[in-house]
N, C-alpha and C positions, 0 to 999 in steps of 0.2 A: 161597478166594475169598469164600466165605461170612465166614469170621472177619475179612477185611478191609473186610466189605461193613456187619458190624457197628459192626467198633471207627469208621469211619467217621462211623454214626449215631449213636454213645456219643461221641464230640468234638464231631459240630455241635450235640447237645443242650448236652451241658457248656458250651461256648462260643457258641451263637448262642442256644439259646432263655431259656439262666437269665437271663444277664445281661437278657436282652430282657425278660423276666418281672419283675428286679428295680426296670430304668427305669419300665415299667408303674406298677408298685406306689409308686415316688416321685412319679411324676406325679397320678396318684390324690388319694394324701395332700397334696399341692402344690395341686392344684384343690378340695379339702374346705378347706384354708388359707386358700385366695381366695374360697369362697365363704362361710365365718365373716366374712370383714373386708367383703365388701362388703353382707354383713347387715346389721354391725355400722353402717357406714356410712349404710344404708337408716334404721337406726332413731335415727341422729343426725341425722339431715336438717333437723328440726326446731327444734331445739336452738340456741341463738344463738350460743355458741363450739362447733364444732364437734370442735377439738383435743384440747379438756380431755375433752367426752366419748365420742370414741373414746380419749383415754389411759384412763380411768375402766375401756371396757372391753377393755382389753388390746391396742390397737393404735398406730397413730403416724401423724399426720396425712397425712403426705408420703413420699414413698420413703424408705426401703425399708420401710417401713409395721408391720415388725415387730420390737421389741425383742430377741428371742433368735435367737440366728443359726441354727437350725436351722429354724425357720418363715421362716425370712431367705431364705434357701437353696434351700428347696423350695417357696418360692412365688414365688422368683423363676425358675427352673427351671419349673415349671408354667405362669406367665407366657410365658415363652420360647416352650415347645411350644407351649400354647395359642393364643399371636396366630400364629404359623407356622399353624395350623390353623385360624385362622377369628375367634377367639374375642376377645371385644373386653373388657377387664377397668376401662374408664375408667370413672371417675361424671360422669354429666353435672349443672352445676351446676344450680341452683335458678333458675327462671324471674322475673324482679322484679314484684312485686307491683303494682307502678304501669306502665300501660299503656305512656305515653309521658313518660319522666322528663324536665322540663328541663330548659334547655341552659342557663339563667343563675339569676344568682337574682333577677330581675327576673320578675316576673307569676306568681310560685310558685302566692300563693292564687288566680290566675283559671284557671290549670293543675288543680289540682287540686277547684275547683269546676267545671269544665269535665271530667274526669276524671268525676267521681260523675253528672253528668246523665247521660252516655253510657249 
C-alpha cells in the first residue's frame, strides 16, 4: 500500500508539478520580454518616428512587436496568461499638445492665439 501510495506521488510530481514548473518559468521569461518592449517603448515616446526607434532598439512597432520568434512566442504567451489575469500590456497614446484642435482651417490663428491667453 505504501509502494502504491508512493509511486502515486512520483507521477503526480513527474506530470502535474514539472511541467507546471516549466510553464511558470516561460511565463516569467515571457513577462521580462514585455516588460523590455514597453520600456523600450516608454523611452521612445518622445521621439518623432516612433518605429525606426523602437527598431533601432530591437523591437517592431506593431504586433507581433518582436523580430525572432522565440521572444515572439513567449511574449505572446505571457500576453495571453497575463490579460487572462488582469494585466493590461496596451500603451496609451500621447495626449495632443494643443488643447482644442480646430475643426477647419478657417480662424487657425484666432484658435491658437485664443489657446495661449488661456
Amino acid at each position: 500500500m505504501k509502494e502504491k501510495f508512493l509511486g502515486l506521488i512520483k507521477k503526480l510530481v513527474l506530470w502535474g508539478l514539472l511541467p507546471l514548473a516549466f510553464l511558470t518559468f516561460l511565463f516569467v521569461m515571457g513577462e521580462q520580454f514585455e516588460v523590455g518592449r514597453l520600456s523600450a517603448v516608454a523611452g521612445c515616446q518622445d521621439c518623432p518616428d516612433l518605429a525606426i526607434c523602437l527598431r533601432e532598439k530591437g523591437y517592431l512597432a506593431n504586433d507581433p512587436y518582436y523580430p525572432d520568434l522565440s521572444r515572439r512566442y513567449l511574449g505572446a504567451f505571457a500576453r495571453a496568461i497575463g490579460s487572462d489575469l488582469g494585466a493590461s500590456y496596451r500603451v496609451t497614446p500621447k495626449p495632443s499638445t494643443i488643447p482644442n484642435p480646430p475643426k477647419s482651417n478657417e480662424n487657425i490663428d484666432q484658435d491658437i492665439i485664443d489657446a495661449t491667453k488661456k
